[in-house]
N, C-alpha and C positions, 0 to 999 in steps of 0.2 A: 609505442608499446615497449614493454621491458623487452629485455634480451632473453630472462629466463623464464617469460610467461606463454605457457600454451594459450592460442588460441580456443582450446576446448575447455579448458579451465576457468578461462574469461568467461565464456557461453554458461558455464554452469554457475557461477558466481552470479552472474546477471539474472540468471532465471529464477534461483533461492532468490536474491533482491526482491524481482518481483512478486514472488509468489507470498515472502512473507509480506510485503509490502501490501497485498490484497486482503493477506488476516489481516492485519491492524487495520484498515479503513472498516473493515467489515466488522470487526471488536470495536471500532468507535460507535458505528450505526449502531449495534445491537445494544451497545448503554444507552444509546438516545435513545430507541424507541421503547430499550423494556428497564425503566430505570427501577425499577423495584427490585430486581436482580443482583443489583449494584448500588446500590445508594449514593456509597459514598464517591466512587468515580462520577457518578450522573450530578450528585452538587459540584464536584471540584470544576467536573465541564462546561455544567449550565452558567454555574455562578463567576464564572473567572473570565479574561477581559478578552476569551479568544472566542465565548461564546455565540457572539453575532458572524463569526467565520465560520464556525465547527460544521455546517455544509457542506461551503465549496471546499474548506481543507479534506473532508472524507471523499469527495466527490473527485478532487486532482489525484487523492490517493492512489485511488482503484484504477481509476481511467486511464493514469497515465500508466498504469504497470499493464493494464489491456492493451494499450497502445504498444510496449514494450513487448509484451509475448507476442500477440499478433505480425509488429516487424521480422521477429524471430522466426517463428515460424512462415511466414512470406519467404524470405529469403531463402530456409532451407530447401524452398522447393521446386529453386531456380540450380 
């Protein structure tokens, strides 16, 4: 770790991470399922060559940042 990084600055840094990290899988979902909302994002995602992923990629999104808070909060309460 750097010399001039708090520790609590790290913790918060990670947490923003995660927390935006769980908008965006949850902004990917919500174009897949209401694409009339969005048109034009729900072609560029449907049609484009990541679309047989766009699942598991939403799905590692979220999860892994659950898994991220959840560590977090474990810890704190050791």
């Amino acid at each position: 770790m750097k010399p001039g990084l708090s520790s609590k600055l790290l913790v918060y840094w990670l947490i923003g991470n995660a927390i935006l990290t769980i908008c965006f899988g949850l902004l990917l979902a919500l174009i897949c399922l209401f694409p009339t909302r969005a048109p034009a994002l729900h072609a560029l995602l449907v049609e484009g060559s990541l679309a047989s992923f766009l699942p598991y990629i939403i799905f590692i999104l979220i999860f892994s940042s659950f898994v991220s808070l959840s560590f977090y909060y474990d810890s704190r309460k050791r």
